[in-house]
C-alpha positions, 0 to 999 in steps of 0.5 A, spaced: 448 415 591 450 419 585 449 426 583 447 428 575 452 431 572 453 438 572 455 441 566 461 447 566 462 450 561 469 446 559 467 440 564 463 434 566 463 434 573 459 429 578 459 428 585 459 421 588 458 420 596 464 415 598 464 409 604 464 414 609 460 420 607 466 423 604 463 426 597 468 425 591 468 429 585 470 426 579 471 431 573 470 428 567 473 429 560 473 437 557 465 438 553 463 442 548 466 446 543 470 450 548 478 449 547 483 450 554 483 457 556 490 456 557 492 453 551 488 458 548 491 464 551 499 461 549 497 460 542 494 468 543 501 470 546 505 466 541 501 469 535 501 476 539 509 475 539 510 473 532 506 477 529 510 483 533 517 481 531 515 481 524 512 488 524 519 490 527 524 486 522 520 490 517 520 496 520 528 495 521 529 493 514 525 499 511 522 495 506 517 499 503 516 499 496 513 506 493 508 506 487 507 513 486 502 517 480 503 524 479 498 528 475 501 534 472 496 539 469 499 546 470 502 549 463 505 554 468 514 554 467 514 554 476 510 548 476 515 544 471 521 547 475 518 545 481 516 538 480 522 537 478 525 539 485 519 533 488 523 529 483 530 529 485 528 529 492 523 523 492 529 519 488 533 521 494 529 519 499 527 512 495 531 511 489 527 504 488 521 507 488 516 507 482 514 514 480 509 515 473 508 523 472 502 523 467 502 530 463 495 532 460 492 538 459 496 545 459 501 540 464 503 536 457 506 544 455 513 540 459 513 534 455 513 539 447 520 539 445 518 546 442 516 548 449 518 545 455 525 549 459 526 542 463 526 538 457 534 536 459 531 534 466 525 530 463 530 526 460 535 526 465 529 522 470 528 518 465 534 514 466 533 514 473 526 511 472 522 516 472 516 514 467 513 521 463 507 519 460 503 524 455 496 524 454 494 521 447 486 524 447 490 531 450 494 531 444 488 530 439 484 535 442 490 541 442 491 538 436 499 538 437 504 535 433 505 528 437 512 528 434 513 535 438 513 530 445 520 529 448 522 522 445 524 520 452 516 520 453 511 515 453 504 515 452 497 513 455 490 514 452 487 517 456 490 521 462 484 520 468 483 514 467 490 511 467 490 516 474 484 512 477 487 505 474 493 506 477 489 508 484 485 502 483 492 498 483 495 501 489 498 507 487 499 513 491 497 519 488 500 526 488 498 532 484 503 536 482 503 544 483 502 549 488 
């Protein structure tokens, strides 16, 4: 006599009587749509195990990649003089980093030639990689000479929405000021 299969959630087993009334079990091959819990768990394991060392090999290399966006938007000279502090010790601490300094409304009195006190600071950072972009729609609406803005400076349209493009992007954003 021969019992119906039992199905198990990995295996066909089925119990037969043998010649002296012994019962066999007999299991059968792995049903379903379930894998090997043990091989699943060595795959987990391995998984877990690669995954760790590649956190810890970049985590030892520091191989962060810094995209920065400040928005300066003070007129006041402090302001200038201490963004320019933040600079150099950003460049310091992550010299490879990407840095665009967005000056619009009174914030672009640091990039005017006939105004700014850290013109030879701008300028200065500039060489080192800092990006200073002046606000075309701010210079319209103040109706300020662009031939005033700093050579070393470029430009954007509108400053906002360079900011937000620039987040959409990945872009940290920092606003400069106190």
């Amino acid at each position: 006599m021969v019992s119906p299969p039992v199905e198990w959630p990995l295996y066909a087993i089925s119990v037969r009587a043998a010649g002296r009334g012994s019962p066999v079990i007999h299991i059968t091959e792995r049903i379903g749509l379930y894998p090997d819990l043990c091989a699943m768990k060595e795959l987990l394991l391995l998984f877990a195990l690669l995954m760790g060392i590649a956190s810890a090999s970049n985590a030892q290399s520091g191989a962060r990649h810094h995209r920065i966006v400040m928005q300066l938007v003070s007129g006041d000279t402090l302001v200038h003089k201490g963004l320019m502090r933040q600079l150099r010790n950003m460049k310091e601490v992550a010299p490879d980093m990407e840095l665009e300094v967005v000056c619009h409304g009174p914030g672009l009195d640091m990039l005017m030639g006939d105004r700014s006190i850290v013109a030879d600071k701008v300028k200065e950072f500039g060489t080192k990689g800092v990006h200073f972009l002046a606000c075309e729609n701010t210079i319209k609406e103040r109706k300020l000479d662009q031939a005033q803005v700093l050579p070393s400076a470029g430009y954007v349209q509108a400053g906002i929405i360079h900011i937000v493009e620039r987040q959409e992007d990945g872009w940290s954003y920092i606003k400069a000021g106190f």
